[in-house]
PDB file of N, CA, C and O in Angstrom, chain B, residues numbered from 101:
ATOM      1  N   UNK B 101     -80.405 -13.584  29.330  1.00  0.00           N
ATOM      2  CA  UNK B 101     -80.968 -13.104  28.079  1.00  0.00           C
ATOM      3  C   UNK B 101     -81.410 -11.648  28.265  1.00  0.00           C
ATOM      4  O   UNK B 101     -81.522 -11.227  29.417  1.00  0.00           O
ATOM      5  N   UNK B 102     -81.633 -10.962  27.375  1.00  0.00           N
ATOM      6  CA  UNK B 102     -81.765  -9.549  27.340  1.00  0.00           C
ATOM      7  C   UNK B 102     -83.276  -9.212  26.865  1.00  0.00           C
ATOM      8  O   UNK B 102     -83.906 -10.094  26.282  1.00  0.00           O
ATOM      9  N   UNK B 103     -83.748  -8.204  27.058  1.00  0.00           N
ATOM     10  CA  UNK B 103     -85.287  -8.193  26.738  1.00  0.00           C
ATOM     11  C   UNK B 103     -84.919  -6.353  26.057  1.00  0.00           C
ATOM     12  O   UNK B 103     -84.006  -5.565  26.304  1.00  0.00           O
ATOM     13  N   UNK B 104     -86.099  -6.275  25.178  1.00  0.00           N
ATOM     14  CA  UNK B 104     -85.827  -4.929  24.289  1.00  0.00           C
ATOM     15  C   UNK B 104     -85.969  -3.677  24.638  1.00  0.00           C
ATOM     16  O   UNK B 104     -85.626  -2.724  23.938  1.00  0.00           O
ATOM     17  N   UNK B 105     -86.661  -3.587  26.119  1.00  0.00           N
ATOM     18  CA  UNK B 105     -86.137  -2.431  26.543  1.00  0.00           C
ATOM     19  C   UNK B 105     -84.696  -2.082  26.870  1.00  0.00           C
ATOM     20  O   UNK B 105     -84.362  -0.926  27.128  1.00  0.00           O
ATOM     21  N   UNK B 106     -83.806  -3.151  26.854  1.00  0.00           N
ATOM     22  CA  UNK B 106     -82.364  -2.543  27.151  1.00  0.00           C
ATOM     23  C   UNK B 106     -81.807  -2.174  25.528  1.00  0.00           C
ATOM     24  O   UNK B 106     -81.007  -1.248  25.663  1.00  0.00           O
ATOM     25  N   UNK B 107     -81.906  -2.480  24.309  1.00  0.00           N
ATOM     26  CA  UNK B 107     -81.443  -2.053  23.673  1.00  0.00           C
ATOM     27  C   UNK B 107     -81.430  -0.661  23.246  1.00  0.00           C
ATOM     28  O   UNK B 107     -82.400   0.018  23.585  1.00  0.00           O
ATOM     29  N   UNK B 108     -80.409  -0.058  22.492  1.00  0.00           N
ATOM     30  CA  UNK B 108     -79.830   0.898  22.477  1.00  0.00           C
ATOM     31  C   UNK B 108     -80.150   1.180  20.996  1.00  0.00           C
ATOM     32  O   UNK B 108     -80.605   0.331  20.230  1.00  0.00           O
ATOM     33  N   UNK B 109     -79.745   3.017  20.522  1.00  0.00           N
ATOM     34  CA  UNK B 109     -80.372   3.302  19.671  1.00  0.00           C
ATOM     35  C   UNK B 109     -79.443   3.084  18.672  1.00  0.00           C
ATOM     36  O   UNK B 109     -78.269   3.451  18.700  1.00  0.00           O
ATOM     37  N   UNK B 110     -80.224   2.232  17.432  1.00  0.00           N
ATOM     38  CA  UNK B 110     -79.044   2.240  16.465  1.00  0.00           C
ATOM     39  C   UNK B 110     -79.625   0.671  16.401  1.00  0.00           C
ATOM     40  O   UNK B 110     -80.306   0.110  15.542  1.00  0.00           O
ATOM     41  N   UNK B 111     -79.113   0.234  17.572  1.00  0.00           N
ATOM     42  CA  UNK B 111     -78.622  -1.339  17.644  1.00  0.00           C
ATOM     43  C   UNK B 111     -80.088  -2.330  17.089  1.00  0.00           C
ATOM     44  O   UNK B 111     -81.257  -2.083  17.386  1.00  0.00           O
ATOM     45  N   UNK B 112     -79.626  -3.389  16.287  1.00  0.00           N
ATOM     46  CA  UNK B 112     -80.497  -4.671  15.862  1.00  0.00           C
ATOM     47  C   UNK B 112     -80.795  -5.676  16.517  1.00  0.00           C
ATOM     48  O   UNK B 112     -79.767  -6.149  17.002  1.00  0.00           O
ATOM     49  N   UNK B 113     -81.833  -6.343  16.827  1.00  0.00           N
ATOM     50  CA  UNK B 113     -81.972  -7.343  17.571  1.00  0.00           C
ATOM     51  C   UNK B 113     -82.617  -8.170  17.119  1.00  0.00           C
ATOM     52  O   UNK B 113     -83.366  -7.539  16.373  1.00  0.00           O
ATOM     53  N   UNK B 114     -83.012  -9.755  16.993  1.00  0.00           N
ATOM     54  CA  UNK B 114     -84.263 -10.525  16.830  1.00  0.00           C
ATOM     55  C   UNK B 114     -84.668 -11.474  17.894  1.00  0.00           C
ATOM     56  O   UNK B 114     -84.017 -12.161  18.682  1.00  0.00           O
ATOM     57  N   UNK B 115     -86.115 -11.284  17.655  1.00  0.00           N
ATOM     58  CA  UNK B 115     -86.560 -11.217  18.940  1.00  0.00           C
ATOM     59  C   UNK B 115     -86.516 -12.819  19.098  1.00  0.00           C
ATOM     60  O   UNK B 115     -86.584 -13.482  18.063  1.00  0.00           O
ATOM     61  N   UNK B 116     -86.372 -13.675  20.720  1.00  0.00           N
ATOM     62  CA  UNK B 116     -86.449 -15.042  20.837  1.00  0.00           C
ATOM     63  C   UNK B 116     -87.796 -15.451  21.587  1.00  0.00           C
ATOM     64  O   UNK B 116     -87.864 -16.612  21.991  1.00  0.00           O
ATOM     65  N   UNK B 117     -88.767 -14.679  21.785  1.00  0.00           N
ATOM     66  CA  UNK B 117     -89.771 -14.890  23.031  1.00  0.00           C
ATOM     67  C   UNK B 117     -90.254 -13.744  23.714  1.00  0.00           C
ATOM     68  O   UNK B 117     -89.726 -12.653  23.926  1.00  0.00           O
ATOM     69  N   UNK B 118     -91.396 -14.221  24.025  1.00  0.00           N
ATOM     70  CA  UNK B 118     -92.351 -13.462  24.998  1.00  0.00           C
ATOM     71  C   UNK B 118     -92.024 -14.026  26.522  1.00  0.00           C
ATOM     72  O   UNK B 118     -92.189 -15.237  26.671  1.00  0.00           O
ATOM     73  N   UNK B 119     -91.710 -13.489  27.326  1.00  0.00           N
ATOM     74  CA  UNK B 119     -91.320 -14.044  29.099  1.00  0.00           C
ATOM     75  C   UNK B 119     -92.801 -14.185  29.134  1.00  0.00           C
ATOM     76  O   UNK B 119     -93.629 -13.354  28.760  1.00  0.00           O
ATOM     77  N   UNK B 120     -93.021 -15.442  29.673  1.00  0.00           N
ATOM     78  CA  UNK B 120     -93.883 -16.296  30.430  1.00  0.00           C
ATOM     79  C   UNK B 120     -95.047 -15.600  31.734  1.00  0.00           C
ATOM     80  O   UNK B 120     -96.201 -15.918  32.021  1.00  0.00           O
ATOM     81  N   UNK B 121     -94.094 -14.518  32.316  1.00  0.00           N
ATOM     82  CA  UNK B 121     -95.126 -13.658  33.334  1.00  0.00           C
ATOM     83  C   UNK B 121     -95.220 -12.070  32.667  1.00  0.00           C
ATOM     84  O   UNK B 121     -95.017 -10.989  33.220  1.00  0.00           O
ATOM     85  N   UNK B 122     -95.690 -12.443  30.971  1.00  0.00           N
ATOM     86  CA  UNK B 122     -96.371 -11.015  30.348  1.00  0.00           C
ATOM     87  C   UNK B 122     -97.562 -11.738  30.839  1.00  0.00           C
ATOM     88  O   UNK B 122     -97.766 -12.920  31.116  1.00  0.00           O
ATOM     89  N   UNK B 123     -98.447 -10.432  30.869  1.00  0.00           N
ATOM     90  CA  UNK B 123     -99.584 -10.403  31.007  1.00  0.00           C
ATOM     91  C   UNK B 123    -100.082 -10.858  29.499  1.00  0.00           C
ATOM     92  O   UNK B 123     -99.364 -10.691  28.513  1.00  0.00           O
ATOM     93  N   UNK B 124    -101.718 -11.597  29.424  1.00  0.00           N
ATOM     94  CA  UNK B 124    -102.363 -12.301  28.300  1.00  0.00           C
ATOM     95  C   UNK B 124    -102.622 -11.146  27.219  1.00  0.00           C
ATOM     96  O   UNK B 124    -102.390 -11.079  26.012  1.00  0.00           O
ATOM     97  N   UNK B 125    -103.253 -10.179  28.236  1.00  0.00           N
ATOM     98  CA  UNK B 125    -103.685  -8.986  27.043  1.00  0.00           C
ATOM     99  C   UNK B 125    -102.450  -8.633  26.557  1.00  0.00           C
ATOM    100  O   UNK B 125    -102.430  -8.897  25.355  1.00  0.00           O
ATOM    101  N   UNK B 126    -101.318  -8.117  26.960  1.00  0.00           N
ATOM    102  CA  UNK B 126    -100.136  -7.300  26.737  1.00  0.00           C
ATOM    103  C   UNK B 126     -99.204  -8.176  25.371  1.00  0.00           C
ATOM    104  O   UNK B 126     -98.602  -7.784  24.372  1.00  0.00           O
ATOM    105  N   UNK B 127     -99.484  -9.501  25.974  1.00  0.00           N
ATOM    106  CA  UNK B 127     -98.979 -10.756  25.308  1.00  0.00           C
ATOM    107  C   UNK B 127     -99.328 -11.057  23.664  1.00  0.00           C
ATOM    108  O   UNK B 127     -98.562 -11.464  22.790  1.00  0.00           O
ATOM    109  N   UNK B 128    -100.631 -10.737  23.582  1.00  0.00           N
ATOM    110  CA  UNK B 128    -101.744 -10.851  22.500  1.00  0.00           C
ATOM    111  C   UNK B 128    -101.609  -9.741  21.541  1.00  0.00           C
ATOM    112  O   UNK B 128    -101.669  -9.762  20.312  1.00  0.00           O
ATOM    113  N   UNK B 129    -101.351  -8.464  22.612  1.00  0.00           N
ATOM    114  CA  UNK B 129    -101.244  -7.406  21.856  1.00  0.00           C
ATOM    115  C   UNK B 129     -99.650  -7.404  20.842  1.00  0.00           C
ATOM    116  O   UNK B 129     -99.658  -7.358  19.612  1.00  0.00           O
ATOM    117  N   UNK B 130     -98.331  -7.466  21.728  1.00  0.00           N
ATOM    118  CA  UNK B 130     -97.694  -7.382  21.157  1.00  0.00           C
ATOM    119  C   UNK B 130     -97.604  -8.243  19.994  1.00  0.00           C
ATOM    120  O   UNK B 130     -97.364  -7.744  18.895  1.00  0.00           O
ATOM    121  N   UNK B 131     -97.823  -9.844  20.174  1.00  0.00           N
ATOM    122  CA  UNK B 131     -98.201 -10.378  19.050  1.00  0.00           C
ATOM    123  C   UNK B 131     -98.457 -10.078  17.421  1.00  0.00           C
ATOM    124  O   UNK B 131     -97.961 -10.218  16.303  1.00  0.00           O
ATOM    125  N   UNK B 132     -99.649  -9.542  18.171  1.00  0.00           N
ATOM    126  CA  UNK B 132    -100.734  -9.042  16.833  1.00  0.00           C
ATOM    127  C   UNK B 132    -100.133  -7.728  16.180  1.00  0.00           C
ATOM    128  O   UNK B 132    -100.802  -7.312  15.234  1.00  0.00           O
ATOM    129  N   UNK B 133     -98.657  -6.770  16.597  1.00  0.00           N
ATOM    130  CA  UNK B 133     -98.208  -5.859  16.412  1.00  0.00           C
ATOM    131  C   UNK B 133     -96.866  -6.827  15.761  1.00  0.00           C
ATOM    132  O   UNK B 133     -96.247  -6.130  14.958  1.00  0.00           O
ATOM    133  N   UNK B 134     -96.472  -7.738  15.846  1.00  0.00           N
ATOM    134  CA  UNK B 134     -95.638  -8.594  14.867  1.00  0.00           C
ATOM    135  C   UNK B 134     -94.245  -8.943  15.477  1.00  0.00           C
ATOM    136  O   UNK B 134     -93.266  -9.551  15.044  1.00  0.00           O
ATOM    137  N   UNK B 135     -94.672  -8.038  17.178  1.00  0.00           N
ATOM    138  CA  UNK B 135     -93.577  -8.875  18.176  1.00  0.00           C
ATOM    139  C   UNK B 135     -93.425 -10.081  18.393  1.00  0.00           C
ATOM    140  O   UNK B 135     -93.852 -10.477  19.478  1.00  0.00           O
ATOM    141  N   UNK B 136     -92.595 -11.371  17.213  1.00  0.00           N
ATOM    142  CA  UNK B 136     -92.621 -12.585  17.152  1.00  0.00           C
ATOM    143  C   UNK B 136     -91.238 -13.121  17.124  1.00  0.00           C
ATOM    144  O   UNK B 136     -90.232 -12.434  16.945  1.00  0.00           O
ATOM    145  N   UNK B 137     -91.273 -14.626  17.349  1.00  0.00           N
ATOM    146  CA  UNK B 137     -90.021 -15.100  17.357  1.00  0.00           C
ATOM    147  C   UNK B 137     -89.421 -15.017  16.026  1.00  0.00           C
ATOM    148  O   UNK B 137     -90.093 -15.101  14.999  1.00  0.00           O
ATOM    149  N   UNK B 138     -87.641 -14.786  16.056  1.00  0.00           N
ATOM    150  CA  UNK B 138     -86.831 -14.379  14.770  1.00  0.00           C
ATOM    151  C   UNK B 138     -87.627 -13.617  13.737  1.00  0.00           C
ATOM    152  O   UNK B 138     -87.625 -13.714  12.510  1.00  0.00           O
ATOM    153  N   UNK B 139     -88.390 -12.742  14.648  1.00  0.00           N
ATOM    154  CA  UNK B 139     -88.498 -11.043  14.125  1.00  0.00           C
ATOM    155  C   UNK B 139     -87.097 -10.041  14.015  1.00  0.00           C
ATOM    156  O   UNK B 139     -86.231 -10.405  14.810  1.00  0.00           O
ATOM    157  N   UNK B 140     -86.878  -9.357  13.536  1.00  0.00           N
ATOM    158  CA  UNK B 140     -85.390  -8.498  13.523  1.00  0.00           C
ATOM    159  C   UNK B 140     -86.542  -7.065  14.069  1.00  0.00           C
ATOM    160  O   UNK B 140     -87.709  -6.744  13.845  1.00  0.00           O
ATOM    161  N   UNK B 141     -85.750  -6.697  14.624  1.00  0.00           N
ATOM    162  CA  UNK B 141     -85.868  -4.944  15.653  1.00  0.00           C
ATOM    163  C   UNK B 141     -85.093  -4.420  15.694  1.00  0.00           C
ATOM    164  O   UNK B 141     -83.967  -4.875  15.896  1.00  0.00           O
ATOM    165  N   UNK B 142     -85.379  -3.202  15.515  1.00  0.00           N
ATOM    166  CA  UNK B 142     -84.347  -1.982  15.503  1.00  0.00           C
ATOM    167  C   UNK B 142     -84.978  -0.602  16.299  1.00  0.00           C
ATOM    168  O   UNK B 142     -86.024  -0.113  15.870  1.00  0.00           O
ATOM    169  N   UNK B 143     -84.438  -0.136  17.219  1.00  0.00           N
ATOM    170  CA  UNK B 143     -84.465   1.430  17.683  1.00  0.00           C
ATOM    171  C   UNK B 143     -84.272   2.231  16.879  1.00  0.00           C
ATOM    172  O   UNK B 143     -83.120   2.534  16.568  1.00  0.00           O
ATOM    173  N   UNK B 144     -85.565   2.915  16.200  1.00  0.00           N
ATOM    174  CA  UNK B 144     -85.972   4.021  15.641  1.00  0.00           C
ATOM    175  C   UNK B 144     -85.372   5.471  16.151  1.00  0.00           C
ATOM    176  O   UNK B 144     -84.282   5.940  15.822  1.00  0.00           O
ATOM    177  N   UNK B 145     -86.326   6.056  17.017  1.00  0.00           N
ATOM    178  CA  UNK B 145     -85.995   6.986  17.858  1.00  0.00           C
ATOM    179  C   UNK B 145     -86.583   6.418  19.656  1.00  0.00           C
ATOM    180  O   UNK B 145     -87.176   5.473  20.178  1.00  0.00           O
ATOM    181  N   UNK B 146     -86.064   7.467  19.963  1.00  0.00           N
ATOM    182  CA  UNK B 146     -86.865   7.407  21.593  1.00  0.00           C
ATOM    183  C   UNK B 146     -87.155   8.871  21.838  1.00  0.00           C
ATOM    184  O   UNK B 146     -86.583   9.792  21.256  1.00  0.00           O
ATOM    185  N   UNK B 147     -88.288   9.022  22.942  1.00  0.00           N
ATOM    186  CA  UNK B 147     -88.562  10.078  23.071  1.00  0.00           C
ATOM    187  C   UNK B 147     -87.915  10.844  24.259  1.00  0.00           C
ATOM    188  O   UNK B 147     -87.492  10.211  25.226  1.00  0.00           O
ATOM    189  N   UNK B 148     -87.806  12.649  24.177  1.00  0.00           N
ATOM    190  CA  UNK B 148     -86.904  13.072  25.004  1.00  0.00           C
ATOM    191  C   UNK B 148     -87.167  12.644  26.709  1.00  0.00           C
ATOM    192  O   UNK B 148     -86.519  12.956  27.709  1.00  0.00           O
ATOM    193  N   UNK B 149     -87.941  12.116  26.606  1.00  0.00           N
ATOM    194  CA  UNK B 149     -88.479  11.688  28.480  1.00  0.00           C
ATOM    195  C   UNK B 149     -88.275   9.728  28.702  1.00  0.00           C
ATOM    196  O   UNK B 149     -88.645   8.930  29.563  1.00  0.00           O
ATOM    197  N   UNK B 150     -87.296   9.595  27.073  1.00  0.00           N
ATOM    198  CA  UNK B 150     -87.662   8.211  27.795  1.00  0.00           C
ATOM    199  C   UNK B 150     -88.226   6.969  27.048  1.00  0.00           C
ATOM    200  O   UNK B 150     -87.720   5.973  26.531  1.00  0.00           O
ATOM    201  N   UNK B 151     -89.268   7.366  27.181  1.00  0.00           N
ATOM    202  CA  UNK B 151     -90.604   6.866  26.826  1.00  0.00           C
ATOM    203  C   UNK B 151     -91.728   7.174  25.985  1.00  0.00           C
ATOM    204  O   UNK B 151     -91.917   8.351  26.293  1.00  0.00           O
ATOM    205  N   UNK B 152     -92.324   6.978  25.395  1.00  0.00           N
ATOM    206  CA  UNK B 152     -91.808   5.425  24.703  1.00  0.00           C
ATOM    207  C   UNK B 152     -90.888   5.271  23.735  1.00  0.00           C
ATOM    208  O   UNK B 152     -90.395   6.325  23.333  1.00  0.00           O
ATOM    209  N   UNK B 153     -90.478   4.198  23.201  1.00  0.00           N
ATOM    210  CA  UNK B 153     -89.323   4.014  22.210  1.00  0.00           C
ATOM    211  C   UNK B 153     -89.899   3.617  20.787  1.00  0.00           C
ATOM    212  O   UNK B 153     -90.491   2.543  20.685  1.00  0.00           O
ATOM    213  N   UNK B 154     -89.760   4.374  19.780  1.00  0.00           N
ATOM    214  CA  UNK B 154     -90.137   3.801  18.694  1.00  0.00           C
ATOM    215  C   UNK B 154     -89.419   2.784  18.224  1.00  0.00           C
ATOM    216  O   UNK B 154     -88.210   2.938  18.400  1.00  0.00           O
ATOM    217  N   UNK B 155     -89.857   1.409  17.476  1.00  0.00           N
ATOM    218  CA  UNK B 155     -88.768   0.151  16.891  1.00  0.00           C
ATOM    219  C   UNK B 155     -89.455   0.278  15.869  1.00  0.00           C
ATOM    220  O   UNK B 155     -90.597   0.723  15.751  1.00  0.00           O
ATOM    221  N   UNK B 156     -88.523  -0.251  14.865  1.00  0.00           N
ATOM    222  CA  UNK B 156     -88.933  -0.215  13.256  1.00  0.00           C
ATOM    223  C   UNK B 156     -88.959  -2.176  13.142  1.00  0.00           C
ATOM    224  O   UNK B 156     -87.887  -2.781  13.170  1.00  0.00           O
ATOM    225  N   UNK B 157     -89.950  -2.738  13.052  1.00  0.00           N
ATOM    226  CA  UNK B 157     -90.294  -3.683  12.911  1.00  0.00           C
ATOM    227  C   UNK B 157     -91.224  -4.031  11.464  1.00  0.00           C
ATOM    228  O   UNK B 157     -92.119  -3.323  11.002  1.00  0.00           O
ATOM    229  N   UNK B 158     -90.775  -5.190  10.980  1.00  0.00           N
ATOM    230  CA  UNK B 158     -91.711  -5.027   9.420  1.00  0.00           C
ATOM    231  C   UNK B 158     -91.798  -4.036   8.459  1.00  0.00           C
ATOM    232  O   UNK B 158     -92.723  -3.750   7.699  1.00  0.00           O
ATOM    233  N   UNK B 159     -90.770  -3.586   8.595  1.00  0.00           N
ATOM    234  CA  UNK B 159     -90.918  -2.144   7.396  1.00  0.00           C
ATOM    235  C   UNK B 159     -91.936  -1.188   8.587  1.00  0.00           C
ATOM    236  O   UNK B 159     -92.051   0.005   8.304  1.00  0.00           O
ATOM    237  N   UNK B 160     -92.437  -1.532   9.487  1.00  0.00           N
ATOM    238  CA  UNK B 160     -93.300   0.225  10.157  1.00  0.00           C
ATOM    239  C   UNK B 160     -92.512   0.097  11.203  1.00  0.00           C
ATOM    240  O   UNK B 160     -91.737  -0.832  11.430  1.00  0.00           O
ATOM    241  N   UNK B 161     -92.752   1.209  11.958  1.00  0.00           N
ATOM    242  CA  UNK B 161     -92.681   2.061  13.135  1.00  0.00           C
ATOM    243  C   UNK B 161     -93.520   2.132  14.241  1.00  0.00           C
ATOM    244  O   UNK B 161     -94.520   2.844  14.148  1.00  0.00           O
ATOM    245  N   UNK B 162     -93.267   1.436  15.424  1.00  0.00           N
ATOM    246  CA  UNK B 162     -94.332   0.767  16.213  1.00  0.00           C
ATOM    247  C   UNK B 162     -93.591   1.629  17.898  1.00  0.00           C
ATOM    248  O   UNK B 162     -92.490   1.315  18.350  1.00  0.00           O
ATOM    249  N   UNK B 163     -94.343   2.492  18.423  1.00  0.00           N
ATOM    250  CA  UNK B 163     -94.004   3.135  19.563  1.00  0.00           C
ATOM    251  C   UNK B 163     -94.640   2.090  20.879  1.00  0.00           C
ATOM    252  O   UNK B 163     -95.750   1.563  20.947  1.00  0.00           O
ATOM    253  N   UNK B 164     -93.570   2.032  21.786  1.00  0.00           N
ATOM    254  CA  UNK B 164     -94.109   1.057  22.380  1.00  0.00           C
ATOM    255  C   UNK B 164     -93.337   1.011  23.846  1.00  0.00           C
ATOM    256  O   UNK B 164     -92.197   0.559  23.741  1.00  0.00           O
ATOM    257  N   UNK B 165     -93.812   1.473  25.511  1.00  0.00           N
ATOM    258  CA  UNK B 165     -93.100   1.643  26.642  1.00  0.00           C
ATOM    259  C   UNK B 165     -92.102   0.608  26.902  1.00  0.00           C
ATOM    260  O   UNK B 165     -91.810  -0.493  26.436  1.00  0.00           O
ATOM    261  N   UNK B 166     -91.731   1.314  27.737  1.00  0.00           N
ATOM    262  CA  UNK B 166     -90.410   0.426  28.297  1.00  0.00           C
ATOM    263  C   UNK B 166     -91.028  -0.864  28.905  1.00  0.00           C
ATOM    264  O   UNK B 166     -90.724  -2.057  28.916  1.00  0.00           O
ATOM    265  N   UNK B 167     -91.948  -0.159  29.364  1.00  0.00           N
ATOM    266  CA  UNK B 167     -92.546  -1.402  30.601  1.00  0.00           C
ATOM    267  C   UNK B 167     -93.117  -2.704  29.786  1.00  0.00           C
ATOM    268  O   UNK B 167     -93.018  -3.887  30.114  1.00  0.00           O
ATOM    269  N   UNK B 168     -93.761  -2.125  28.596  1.00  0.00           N
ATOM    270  CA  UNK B 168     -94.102  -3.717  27.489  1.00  0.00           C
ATOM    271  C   UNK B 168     -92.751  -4.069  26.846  1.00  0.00           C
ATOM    272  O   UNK B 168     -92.272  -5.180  27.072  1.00  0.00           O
ATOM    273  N   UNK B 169     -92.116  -3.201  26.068  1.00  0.00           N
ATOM    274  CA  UNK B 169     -90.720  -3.699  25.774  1.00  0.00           C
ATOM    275  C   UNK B 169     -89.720  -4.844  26.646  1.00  0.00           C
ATOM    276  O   UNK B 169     -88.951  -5.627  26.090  1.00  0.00           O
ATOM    277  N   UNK B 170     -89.892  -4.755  27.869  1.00  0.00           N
ATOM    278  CA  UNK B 170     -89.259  -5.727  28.645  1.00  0.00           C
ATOM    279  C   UNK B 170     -89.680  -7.016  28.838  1.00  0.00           C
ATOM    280  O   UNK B 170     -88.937  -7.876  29.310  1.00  0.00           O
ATOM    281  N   UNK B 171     -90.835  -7.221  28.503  1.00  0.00           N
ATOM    282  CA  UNK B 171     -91.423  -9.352  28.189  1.00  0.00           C
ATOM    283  C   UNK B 171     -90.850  -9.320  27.583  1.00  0.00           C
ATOM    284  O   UNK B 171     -89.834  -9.606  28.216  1.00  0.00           O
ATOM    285  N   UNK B 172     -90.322  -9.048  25.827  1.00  0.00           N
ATOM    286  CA  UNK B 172     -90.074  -9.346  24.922  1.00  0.00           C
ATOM    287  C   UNK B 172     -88.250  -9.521  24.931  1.00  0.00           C
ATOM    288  O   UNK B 172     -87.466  -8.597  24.714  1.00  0.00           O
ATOM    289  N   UNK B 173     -87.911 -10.829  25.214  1.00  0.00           N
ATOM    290  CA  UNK B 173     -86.907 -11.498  24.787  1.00  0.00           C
ATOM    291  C   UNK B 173     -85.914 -11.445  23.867  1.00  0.00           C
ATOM    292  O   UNK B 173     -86.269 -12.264  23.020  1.00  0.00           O
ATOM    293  N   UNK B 174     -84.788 -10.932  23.491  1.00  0.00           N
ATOM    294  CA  UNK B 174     -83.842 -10.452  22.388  1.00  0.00           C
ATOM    295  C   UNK B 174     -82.538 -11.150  22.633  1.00  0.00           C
ATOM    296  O   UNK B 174     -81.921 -11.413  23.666  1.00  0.00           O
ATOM    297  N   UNK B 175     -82.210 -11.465  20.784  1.00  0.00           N
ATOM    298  CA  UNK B 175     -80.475 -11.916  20.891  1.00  0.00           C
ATOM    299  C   UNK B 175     -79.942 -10.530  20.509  1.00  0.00           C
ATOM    300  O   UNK B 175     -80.808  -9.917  19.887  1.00  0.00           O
ATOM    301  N   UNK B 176     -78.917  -9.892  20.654  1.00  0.00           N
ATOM    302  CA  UNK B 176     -78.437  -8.849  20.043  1.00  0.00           C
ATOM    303  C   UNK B 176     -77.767  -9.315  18.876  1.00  0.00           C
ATOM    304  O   UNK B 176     -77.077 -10.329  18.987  1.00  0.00           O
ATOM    305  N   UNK B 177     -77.884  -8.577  17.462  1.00  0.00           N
ATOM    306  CA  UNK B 177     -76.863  -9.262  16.216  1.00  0.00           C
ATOM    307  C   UNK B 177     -75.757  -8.171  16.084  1.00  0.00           C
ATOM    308  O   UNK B 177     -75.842  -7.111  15.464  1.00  0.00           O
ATOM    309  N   UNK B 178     -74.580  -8.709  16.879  1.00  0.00           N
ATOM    310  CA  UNK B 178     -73.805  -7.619  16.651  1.00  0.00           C
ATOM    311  C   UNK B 178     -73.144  -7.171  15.291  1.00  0.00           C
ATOM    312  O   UNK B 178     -72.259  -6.317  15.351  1.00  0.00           O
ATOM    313  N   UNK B 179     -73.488  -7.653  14.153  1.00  0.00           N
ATOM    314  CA  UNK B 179     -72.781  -7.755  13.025  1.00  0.00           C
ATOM    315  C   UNK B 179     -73.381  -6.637  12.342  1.00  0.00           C
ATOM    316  O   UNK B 179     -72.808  -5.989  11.466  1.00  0.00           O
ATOM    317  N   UNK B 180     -75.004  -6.344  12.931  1.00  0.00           N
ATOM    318  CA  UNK B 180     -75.611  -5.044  11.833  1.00  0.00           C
ATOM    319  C   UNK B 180     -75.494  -4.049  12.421  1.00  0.00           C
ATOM    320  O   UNK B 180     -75.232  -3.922  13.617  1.00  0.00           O
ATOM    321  N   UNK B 181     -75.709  -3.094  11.498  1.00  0.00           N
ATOM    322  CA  UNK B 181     -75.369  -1.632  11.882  1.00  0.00           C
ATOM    323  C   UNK B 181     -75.689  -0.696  12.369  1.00  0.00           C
ATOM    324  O   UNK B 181     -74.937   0.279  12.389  1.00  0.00           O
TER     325      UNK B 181
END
């Protein structure tokens, strides 16, 4: 399975899970930011160093590191655009 720091810019994803060894706070947080199961995500922009990556989740724009991006669990939908 793929987690959302590997996705690419452009590309759609919805999310399937939080990995089991996120941390509680990190876990809670993304949560409460609307990182949930069969959420849809999309790569906004990224910044020129990297880090962090903006995803357009819920109609907003949520900047967020690589290093939290990677608990978070993704199917890729290759059908959107």
């Amino acid at each position: 399975m793929k987690h959302l720091g590997l996705l690419q810019k452009g590309e759609t994803a919805v999310i399937s899970g939080i990995l089991h060894n996120c941390p509680a706070e990190i876990r809670q947080r993304l949560l409460d930011l609307g990182f949930v199961k069969g959420t849809r995500v999309r790569i906004e922009n990224i910044s020129p160093l990297k880090d962090p990556v903006a995803y357009r989740i819920h109609h907003t724009q949520i900047s967020l590191r690589r290093e939290d991006a990677s608990y978070i669990e993704i199917e890729i939908n290759e059908n959107e655009e």
